[in-house]
Every structure is written in C-alpha cells, then in structure tokens.
C-alpha positions as CSV (number, residue, x, y, z in Angstrom):
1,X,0.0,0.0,0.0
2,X,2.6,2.3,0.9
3,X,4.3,1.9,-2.6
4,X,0.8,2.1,-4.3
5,X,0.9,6.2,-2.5
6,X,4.5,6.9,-3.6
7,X,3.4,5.8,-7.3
8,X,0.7,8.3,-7.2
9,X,2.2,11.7,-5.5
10,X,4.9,10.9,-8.4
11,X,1.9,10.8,-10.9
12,X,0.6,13.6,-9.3
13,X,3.8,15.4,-9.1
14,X,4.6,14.9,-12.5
15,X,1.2,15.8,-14.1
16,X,1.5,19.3,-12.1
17,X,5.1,20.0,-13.8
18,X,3.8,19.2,-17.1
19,X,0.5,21.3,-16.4
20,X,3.2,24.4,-15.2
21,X,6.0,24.2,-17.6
22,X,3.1,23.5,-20.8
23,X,4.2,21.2,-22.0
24,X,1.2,18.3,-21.9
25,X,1.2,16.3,-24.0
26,X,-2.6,15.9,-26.2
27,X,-3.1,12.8,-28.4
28,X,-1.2,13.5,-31.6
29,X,-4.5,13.9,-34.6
30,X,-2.7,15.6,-37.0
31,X,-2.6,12.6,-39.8
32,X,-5.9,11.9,-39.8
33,X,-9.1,12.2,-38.1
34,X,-10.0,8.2,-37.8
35,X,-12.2,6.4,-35.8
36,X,-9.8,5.7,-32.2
37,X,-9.2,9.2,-31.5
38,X,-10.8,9.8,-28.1
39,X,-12.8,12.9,-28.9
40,X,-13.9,15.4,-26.1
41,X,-16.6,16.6,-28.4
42,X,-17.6,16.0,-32.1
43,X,-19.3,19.1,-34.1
44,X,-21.1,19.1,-37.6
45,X,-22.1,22.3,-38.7
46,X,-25.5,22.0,-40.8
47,X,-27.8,25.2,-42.0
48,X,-28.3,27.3,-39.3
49,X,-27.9,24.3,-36.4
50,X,-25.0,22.5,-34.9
51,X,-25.1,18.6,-33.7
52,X,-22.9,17.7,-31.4
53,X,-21.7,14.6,-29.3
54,X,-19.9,14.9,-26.1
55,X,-18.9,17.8,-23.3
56,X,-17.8,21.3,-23.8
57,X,-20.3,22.6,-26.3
58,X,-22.7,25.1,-26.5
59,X,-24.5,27.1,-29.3
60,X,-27.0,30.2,-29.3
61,X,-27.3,32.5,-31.7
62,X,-25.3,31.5,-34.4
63,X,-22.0,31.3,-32.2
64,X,-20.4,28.2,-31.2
65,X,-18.8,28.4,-28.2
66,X,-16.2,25.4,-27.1
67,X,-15.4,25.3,-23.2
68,X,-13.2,23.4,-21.6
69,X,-9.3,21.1,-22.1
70,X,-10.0,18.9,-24.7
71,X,-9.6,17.4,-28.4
72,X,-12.7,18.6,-30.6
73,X,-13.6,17.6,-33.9
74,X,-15.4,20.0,-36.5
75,X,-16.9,19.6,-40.0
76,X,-19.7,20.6,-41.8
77,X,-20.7,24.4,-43.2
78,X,-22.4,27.6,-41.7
79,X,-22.4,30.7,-44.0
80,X,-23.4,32.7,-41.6
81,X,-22.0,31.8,-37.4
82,X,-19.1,32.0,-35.5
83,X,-16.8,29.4,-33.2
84,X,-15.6,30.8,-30.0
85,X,-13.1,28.8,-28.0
86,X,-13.2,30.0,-24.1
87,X,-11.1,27.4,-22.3
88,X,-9.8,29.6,-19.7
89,X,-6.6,30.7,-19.1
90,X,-5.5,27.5,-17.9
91,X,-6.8,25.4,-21.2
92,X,-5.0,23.3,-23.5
93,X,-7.2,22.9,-26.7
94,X,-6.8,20.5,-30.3
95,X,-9.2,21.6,-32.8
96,X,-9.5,19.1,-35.8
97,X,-10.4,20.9,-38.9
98,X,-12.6,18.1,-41.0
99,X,-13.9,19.7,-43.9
100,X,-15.5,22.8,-42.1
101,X,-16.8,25.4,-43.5
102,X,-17.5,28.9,-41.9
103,X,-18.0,32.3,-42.9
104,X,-19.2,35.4,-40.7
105,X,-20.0,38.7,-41.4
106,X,-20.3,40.2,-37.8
107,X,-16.8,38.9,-36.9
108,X,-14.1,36.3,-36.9
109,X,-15.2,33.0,-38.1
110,X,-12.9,31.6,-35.4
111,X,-12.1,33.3,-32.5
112,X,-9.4,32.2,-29.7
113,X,-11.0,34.3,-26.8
114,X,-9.7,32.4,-23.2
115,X,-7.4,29.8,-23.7
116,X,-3.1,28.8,-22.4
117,X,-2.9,27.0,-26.3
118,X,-4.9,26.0,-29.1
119,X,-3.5,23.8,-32.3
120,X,-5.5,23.5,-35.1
121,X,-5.3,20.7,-36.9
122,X,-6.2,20.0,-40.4
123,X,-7.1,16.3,-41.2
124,X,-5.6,14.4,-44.0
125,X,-7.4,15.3,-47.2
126,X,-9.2,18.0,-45.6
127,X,-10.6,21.2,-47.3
128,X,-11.4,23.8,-44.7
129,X,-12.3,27.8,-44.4
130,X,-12.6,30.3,-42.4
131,X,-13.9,34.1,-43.9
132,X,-14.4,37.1,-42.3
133,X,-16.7,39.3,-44.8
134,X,-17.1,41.8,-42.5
135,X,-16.3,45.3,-43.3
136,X,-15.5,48.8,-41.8
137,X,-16.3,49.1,-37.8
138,X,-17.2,45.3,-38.2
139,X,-14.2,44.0,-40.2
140,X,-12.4,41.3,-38.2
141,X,-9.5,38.7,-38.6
142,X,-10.5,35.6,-40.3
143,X,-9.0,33.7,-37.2
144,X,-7.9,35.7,-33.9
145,X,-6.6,34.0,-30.8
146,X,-5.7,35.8,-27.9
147,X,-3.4,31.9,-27.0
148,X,-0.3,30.5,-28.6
149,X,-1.5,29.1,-31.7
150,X,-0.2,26.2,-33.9
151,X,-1.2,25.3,-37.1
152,X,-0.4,22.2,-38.9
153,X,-1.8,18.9,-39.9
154,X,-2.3,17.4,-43.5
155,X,-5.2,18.7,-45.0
156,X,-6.0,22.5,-46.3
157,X,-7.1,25.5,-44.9
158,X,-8.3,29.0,-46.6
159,X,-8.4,32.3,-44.2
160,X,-10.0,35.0,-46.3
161,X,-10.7,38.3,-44.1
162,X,-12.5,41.5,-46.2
163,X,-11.2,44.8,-43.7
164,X,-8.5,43.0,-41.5
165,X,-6.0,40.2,-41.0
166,X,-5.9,36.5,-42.3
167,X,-4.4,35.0,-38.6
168,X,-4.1,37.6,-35.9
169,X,-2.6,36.0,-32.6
170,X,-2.2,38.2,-29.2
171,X,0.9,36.0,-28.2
172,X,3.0,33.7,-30.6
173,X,1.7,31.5,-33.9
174,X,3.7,28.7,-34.7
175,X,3.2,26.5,-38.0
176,X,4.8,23.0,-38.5
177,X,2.7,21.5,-42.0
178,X,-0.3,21.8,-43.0
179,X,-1.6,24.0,-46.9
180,X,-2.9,27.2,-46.7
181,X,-4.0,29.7,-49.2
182,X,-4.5,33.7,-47.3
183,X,-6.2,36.7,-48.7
184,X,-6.7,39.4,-46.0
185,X,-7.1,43.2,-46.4
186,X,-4.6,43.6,-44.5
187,X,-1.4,41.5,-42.7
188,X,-1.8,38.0,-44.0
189,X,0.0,36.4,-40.9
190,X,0.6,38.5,-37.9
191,X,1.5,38.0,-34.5
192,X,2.3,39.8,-31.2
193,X,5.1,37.7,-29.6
194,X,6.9,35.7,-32.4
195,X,6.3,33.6,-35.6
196,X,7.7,30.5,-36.2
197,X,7.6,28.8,-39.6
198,X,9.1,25.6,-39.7
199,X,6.5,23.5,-42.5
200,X,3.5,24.1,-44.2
201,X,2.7,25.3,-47.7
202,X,1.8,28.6,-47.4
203,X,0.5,31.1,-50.2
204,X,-0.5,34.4,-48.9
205,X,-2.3,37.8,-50.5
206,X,-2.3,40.6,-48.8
207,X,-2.6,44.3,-48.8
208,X,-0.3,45.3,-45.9
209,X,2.5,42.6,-44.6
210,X,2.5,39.2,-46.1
211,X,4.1,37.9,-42.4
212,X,4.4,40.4,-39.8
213,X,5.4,40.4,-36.0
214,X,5.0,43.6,-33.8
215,X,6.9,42.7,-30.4
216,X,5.4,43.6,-27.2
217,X,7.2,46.7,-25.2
218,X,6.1,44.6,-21.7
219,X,7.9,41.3,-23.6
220,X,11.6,42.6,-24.2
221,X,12.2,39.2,-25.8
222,X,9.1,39.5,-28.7
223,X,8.9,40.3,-32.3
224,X,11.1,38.0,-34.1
225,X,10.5,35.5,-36.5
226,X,11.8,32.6,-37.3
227,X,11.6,30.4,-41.2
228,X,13.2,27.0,-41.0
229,X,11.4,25.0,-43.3
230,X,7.8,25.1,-45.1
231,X,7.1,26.7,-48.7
232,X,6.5,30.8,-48.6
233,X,4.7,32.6,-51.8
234,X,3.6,36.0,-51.1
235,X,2.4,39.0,-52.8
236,X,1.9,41.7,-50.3
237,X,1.0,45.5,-50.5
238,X,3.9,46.3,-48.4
239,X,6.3,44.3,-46.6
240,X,6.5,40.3,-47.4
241,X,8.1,39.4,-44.5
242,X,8.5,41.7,-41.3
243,X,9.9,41.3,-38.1
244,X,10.2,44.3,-35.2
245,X,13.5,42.5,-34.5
246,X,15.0,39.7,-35.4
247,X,13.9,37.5,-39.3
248,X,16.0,34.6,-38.9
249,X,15.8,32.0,-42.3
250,X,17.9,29.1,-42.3
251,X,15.6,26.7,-44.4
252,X,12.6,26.5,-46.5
253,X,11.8,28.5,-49.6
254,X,10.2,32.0,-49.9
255,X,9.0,33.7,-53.1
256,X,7.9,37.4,-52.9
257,X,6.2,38.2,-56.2
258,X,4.8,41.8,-55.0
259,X,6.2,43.9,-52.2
260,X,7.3,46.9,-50.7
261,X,10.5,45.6,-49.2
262,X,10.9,42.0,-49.5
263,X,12.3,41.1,-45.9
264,X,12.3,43.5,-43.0
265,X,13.9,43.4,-39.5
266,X,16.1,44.9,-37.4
267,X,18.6,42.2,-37.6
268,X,18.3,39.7,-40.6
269,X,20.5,36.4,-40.9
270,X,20.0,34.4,-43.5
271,X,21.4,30.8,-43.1
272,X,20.2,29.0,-45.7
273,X,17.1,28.2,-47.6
274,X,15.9,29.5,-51.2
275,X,14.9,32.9,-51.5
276,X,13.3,34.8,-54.6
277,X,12.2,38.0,-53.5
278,X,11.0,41.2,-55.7
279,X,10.2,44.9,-54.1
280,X,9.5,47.7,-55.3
281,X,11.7,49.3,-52.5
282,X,14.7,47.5,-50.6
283,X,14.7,43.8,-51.6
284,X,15.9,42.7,-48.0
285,X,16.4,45.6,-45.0
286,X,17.9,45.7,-42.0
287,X,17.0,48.3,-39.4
288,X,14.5,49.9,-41.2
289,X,11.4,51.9,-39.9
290,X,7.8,51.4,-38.9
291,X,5.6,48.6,-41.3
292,X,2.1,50.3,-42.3
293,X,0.6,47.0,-42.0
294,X,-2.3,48.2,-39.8
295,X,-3.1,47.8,-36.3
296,X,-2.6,45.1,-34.1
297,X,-5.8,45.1,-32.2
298,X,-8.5,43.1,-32.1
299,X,-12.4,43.2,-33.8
300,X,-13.7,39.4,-32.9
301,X,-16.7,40.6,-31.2
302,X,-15.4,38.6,-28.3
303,X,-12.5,41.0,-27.0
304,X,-12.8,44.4,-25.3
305,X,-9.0,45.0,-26.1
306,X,-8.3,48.5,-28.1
307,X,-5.8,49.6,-29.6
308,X,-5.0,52.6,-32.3
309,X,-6.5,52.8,-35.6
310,X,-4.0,53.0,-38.2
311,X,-6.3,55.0,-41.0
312,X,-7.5,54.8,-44.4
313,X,-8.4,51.2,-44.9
314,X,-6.0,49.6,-47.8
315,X,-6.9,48.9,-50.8
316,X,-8.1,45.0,-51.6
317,X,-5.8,42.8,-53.6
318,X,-6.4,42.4,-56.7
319,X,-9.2,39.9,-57.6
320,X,-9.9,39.8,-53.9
321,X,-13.9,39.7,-53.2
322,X,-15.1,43.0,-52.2
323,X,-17.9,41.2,-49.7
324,X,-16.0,40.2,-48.0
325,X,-1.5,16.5,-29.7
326,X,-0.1,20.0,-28.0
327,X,3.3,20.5,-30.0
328,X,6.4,22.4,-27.8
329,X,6.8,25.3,-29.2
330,X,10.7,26.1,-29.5
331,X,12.9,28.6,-29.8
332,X,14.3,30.5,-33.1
333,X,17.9,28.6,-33.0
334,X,21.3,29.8,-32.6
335,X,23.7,31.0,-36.0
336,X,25.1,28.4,-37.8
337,X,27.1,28.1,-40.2
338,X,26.5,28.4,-44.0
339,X,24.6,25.7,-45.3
340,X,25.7,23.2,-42.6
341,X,23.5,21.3,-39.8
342,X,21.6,23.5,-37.7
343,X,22.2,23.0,-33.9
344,X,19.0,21.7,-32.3
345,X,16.4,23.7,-31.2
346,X,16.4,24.0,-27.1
347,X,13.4,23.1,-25.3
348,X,12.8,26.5,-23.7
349,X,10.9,30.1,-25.1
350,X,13.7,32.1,-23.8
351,X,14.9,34.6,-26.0
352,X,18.0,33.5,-28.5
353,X,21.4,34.2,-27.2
354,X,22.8,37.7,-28.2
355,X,18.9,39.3,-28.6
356,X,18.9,42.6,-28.1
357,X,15.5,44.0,-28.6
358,X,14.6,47.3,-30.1
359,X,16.7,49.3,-32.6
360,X,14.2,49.6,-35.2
361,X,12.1,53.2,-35.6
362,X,8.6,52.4,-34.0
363,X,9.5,48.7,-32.4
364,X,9.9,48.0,-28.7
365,X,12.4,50.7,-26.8
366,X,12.9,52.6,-30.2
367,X,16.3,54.0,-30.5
368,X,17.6,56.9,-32.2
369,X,20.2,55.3,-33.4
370,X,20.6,51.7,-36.0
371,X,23.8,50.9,-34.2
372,X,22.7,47.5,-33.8
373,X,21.9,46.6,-37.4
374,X,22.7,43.9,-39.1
375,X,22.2,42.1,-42.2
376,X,24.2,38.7,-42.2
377,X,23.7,36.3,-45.3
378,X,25.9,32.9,-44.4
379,X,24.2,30.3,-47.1
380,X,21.4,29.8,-49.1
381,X,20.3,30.1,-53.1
382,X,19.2,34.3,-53.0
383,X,17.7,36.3,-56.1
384,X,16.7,39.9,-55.1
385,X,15.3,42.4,-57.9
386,X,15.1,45.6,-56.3
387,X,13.5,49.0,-57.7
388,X,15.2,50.9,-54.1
389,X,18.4,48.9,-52.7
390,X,19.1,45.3,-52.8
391,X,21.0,44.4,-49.9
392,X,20.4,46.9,-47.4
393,X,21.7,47.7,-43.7
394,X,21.5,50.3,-41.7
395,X,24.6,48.8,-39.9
396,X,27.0,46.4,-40.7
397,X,26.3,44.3,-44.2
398,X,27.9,40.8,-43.4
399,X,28.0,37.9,-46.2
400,X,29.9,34.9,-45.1
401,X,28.3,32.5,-47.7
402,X,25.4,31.6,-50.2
403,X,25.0,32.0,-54.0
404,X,23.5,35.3,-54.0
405,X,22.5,37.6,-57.3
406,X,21.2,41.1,-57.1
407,X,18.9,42.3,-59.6
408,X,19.4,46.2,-58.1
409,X,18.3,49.8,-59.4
410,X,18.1,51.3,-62.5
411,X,18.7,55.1,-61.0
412,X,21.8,55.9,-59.4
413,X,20.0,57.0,-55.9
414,X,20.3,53.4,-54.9
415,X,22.5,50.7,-55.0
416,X,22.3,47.1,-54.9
417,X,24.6,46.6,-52.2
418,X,24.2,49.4,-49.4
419,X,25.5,49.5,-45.7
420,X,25.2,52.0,-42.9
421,X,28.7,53.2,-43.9
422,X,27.5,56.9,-42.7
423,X,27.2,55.6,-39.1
424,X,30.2,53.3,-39.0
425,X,28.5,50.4,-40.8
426,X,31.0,48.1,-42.4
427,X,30.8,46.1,-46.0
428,X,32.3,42.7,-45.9
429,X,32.8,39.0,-47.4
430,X,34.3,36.4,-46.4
431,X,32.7,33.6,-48.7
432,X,29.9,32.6,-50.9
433,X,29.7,34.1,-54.6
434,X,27.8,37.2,-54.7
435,X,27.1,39.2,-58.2
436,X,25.3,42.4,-57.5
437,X,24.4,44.9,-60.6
438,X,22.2,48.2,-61.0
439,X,23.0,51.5,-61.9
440,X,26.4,52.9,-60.2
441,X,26.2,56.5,-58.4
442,X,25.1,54.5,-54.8
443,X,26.8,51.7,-55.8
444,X,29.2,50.1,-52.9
445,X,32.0,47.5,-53.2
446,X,33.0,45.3,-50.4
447,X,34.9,46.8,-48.0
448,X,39.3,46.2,-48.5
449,X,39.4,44.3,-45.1
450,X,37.4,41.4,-46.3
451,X,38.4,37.8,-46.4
452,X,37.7,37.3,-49.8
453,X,38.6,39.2,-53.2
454,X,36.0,41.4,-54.5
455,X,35.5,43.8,-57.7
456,X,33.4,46.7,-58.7
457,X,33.4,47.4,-62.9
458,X,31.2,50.6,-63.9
459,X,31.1,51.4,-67.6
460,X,29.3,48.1,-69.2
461,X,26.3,49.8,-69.8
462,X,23.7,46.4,-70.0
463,X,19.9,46.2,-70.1
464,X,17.3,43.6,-69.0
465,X,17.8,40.6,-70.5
466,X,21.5,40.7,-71.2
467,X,23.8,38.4,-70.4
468,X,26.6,39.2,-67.5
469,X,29.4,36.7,-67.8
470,X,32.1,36.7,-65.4
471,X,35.4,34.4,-66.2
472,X,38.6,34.2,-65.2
473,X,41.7,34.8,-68.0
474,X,41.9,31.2,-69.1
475,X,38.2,31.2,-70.2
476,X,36.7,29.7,-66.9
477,X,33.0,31.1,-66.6
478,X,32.8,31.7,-62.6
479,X,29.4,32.9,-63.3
480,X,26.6,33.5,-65.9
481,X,23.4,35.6,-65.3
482,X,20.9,37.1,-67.5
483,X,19.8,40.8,-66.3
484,X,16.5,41.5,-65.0
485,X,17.5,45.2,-65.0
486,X,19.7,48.4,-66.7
487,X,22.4,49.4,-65.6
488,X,26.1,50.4,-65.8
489,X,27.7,48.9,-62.4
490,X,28.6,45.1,-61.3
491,X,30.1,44.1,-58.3
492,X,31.2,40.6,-57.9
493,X,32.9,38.4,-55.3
494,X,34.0,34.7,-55.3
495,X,36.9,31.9,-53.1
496,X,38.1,31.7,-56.9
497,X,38.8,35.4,-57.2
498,X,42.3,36.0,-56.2
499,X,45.0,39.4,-56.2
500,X,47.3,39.6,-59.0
501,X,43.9,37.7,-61.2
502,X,42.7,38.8,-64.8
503,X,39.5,39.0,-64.8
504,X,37.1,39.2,-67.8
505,X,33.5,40.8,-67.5
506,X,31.0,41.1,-70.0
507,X,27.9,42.6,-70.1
508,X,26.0,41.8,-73.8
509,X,28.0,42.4,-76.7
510,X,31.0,44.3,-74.5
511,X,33.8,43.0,-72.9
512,X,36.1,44.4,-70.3
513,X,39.7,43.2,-68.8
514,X,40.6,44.5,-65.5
515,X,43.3,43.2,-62.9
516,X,42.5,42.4,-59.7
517,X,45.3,44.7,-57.7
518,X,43.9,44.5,-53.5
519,X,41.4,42.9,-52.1
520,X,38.9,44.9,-53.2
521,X,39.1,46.5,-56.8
522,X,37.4,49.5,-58.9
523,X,37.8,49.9,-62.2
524,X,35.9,52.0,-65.1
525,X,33.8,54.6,-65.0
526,X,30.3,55.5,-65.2
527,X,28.7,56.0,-68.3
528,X,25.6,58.7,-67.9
529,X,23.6,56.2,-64.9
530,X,23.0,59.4,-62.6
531,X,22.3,59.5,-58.7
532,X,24.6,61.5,-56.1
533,X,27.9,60.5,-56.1
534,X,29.6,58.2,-53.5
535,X,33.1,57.3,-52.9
536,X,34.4,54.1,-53.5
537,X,35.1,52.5,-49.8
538,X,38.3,50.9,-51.8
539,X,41.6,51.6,-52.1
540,X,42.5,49.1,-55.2
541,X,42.0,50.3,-58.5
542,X,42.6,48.1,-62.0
C-alpha cells in the first residue's frame, strides 16, 4: 500500500510540472481524423444548427462556443456563425479541422478568446475555411486567438478576411505542416510575440504585410520570427516578411512576387534556404522603420482590447472579393554556419542568445540610433530584384556565404549593395559568390578588409535581359546571369577570385579586362547612370 501512494504523489507530481512548464502532451491527430481518436466533443455544422456529441459545447445565436481542455472535432458548413473557443486561461485545446466550412459577417469566423494554447489541426485530405466578410467598424480577422497558436496537420485550410488580418494572434503563432491559401485586407499572418515557420505550404495575399510580428514593449524578448522549413509565396502591398527584430531563415523557400520591401527586421540572418524575393523598394532591409501594416488590435466581437486605428483602410488585392496533440513550441535557433546542420532547437521560449530587442524606428524601446543593425547572409540560393536597394543595412552588411544575385536599381539614388557606412557600418565578405548589378552613383564594393577578393566594374552599360558573364583569364565562366534590370555597375565576389587575377567581364556584346590589384578593386567609369555621387570604400584600383 505504501508503494501504491508513492506511485501516485509521483503521478501527481509529474502531471502538475507538465500542467506548469506547458508542456502536456494531447493525443497526436494531426494525420488523420479516424475512428480511435478519443474525442472530447464532435461538431457538424449544418444550415443554421449545430449537432454535437460529447462535453464542452454550446451554441446560441449562431456562435459556437467550445469550453473546456479537450480534443474537438469539426466539420460541416455555416455561412453565416461563429466558433468561440473559451477554455480559460489555464486550457490546452486541439481543434481538428474536417472539412469545415465557416463564414461570418459580424466577426471572426474563429475566435481564440480564453485559452493557455490552441492547435489546429487539419485532417488528412481536408478542405477547410474560415472568412471574415465583414467590413468597416465590423471588419475582423478571419482567425484571432488571444493563445499561442499552432497550425499544422495534412489537410488545407483558406483564411480570407474582407477589412483585417488572415491570422491575428495576441501572443505567438507557430506553423509545422499543414496547406494554406491567405487573402486578407490587411497583414496575412501577424503576430504579437513571435512567428515560427518551420513546415507548411503557405500562399499568402495581402494588402499590408504578407508575415508580420510587432513585439510587445512589456515582452523585451518579442517580435522576431523565425523560417526553417515550409514553402512561402507572397504577394503583399507592403512588406512580405516583417519582423520588429530579429527575421531569422535558415531553411525553407520563400517567393515574394509583390512587395514593398521583401524582408524587413532589425537584424536579418539568412542561413540557408531558397529565396526569390522582388520589391519595389529594398529587396531585403535591415534596421529599417515602422511597417504600415495596420493595427494590431482586435475586432472578434469577443475581446474588449483596443488599440490605435491605423487609418485609411487599404486597398483589396487584386481579384480579392469586395464582400467580403499539444506541440512544444521552440525557440528561433542559434547562428550556424552556411549551409551546414543546424544546432538543435532547445526546449525553452527564452529569447535566443545575443537578442537585443529594439533598434528599429517604432519597435519596442525605439532607438535613435541603427547601431545595432545587421544584415548577415551565411548560405542559401538568394535572387533579389530591387527598384530601391538590394542588400540593405542600416549597420554592418555581413556575407559569409550563399550563392547570391542582385537584380538592383536602374537610377543611381540606390545601390544594390548598401550598408550604414555613414554611421560606422561596415561592408564585408568572407565567402559565398555574390554578383550584384544596377545603376552605379550609390553603388558600394565590399569593403578592402574582407576575407575574400572582390570587384566593382562601372562602364558596361547592359539592359534587361542581357547576359553578364564573369570568367577568369583562361576562359573559366565563374558565373553567368541574365539581367533583370539596366544598368552600368557590377560588383562581384568569389573563393576563386584571387589578387594579382585577370578577370574578364562582359555585359551583352561588350567586354572588359581588368586586374585584380587588392582585395577589393574598382575599375571603369560610369557612363551617364546618374544619382549623387559616393566614394568608392576601396583603395585598389585596375
């Protein structure tokens, strides 16, 4: 008997770390919804009414309100009703998407109001929505939850909101698998505490932010997200991808087809992945300013939380109708190095080591100051084509590795390679093969302390769609690359670039010769590109 007691204050004791750490463990249903699966509750929408079998439901007026811990599964359509989870503070919730259905025009279709964490699971062959066709005072988020949130599963899921966001979460969203097509008004994915992105199929339309987190001035340790894995295509009316701190990609794939600035944060590191991004603006920023992506309160007809209005309402994408078990939840992880094995993600949500939060105009503790910028590319496949500045810091501009081409600007009042040289920011390579071209004026080379042998050529006038062939004296092509833009300027680094090298460059029907004398190199001379002049940050000249 007396071992029979120990065995159960263990239990017990156990069961209340789990409860206090949160990290419980809920019956994994992501595959499938199939015929074991202990349900708490299951829901089938029909008409106007909702059947259900099981605890924790109740329904009134259109709104389905879940209560309680528990697994729930949901199928069936209402075009006109609302689900409401209210778990309590305390509540651990699984929500198993089943080919459901739901569109509201008084709100969010599904709304997170009380809960500790809710995943949302999409079953295996699933096709699910949730709309939001409300509009002005009305217009809500197609899916707001005031909880952590994790999406995943194997089935689909389309969040369409008319006025506001496609998810809005008060804390962090994290997504592991799963498809999901987004076409919001606004941000398509946006967060107060962090994304994470490590799975999923993911195509997003928006007219603000494709991806956006805002940080919480009370959270220190907030607004950064992180993309290890998962497929990313975005066309956004301003920022694809924007973090108030840190944007951290080491895997994955992200397209930006439409954008302001492509990626946004503070600090960006780029470790790896493939990455296509266009903007009509920087291609990818670091310490830039505020994001007009719209606030970050809430309209879910369930929360009395306000926060400031941001304004004129944006205008609808194009083609966009005008009617409108528990996973962990890990940490962003550590730098790595180019291309190699990414160190394991600890179990914790403590902030990554080296976060230092604020630095960007608007964010959390706003400084006057970028001194903490930083754009650091150490692997991955990159194509930027930029109409403002490629590669741009407001600090230090870092590469260390990747294959990375830059389709930058035809006028000479940007340049596809920019750093923060005006407030001490340095320019630097140390590996990786980078060809940057645009229009010289604001062009930059790399800086004549780098690691690795660099040039800048300016003369070659080219336009879009000719071909830029770099090669070495003995006829070996380091690199090929048709132009998406015009321009008189190309910049180029490579391991197989070497001082005392002749180097040939051509750009369409011209060819140039030029010896690599330092480090760094400049050689030729403008021919008409205009933009204010800027010094060449090299001492070498061919």
């Amino acid at each position: 008997m007396k071992k029979e007691w120990i065995s159960i204050v263990l239990a017990f004791a156990l069961l209340c770390t789990l409860v206090w750490t949160g990290n419980a463990v809920l019956p994994d249903v992501a595959a499938s919804a199939d015929a074991e699966t202990v349900w708490t509750a299951e829901i089938t929408l029909v008409g106007e009414t909702a059947e259900w079998t099981g605890d924790g439901v109740t329904a009134e007026d259109g709104v389905l309100t879940i209560a309680g811990t528990g697994t729930y599964r949901l199928t069936g359509e209402w075009q006109e009703g609302r689900i409401v989870v209210e778990a309590g503070k305390k509540g651990y919730v699984t929500l198993v998407l089943d080919g459901l259905e739901v569109t509201s025009s008084t709100g969010s279709a599904l709304e997170i109001a009380s809960c500790s964490r809710v995943t949302l699971v999409t079953a295996e062959g699933s096709e699910n929505r949730l709309e939001s066709a409300a509009t002005g005072e009305e217009a809500a988020s197609a899916l707001v939850s005031k909880a952590d949130l994790w999406l995943e599963g194997e089935g689909s899921l389309t969040l369409t909101s008319a006025g506001r966001h496609g998810v809005q979460a008060a804390d962090s969203l994290s997504i592991s698998s799963g498809n999901y097509v987004i076409e919001a008004a606004k941000a398509g994915l946006r967060a107060n505490d962090f994304i994470r992105i490590s799975g999923g199929d993911i195509q997003i339309t928006s007219g603000a932010d494709g991806v956006h987190a805002d940080g919480d001035e009370s959270k220190p340790d907030t607004g950064w997200i992180d993309i290890s894995g998962g497929s990313l295509v975005i066309a956004s009316g301003d920022d694809g991808v924007h973090a108030e701190t840190v944007l951290t990609v080491s895997g994955g794939s992200i397209t930006v087809t439409e954008s302001c600035e492509g990626l946004e944060g503070n600090q960006v590191e780029i470790l790896g992945g493939d990455l296509d991004i266009t903007a009509s603006d920087d291609g990818i920023n670091a310490g830039g300013g505020d994001s007009d992506s719209g606030e970050s309160g809430f309209r879910a007809g369930g929360f009395d939380r306000a926060f400031p209005q941001d304004g004129d309402m944006p205008e609808l994408p194009e083609g966009f109708p005008e009617d409108g078990a528990l996973p962990e939840m890990p940490q962003r992880p550590e730098k790595a190095e180019a291309d190699g094995e990414l160190p394991e993600r600890p179990e914790t949500m403590e902030p990554p080591e080296g976060f230092e939060p604020g630095g960007t105009d608007g964010g959390p503790e706003a400084q006057t100051e970028n001194s903490d910028a930083l754009l650091r590319i150490a692997g991955g496949n990159i194509h930027v084509k930029a109409d403002g500045d490629g590669l741009d810091s407001n600090g230090d501009l870092v590469i260390e590795g990747g294959e990375i081409v830059v389709d930058g600007p035809k006028d000479g009042m940007n340049g596809a390679l920019d750093c923060g040289s005006e407030s001490g920011g340095t320019l630097t390579v140390s590996g990786g093969t980078v060809l940057a071209i645009g229009a010289s004026g604001m062009d930059e080379c790399f800086d004549e302390s780098s690691a690795q042998a660099s040039f800048r050529y300016a003369g070659l006038s080219f336009s879009a769609g000719d071909v830029i062939t770099v090669a070495l004296a003995d006829g070996t092509v380091l690199l090929e690359h048709t132009a998406e833009t015009d321009g008189d300027s190309i910049v180029f680094s490579s391991p197989a670039l070497a001082v005392g090298e002749t180097v040939l460059v051509s750009a369409g029907e011209e060819t140039a010769e030029l010896q690599l004398t330092g480090q760094t190199t400049v050689a030729g001379e403008s021919r008409g590109f205009t933009g204010a002049s800027r010094s060449p940050r090299s001492r070498g000249r061919g």
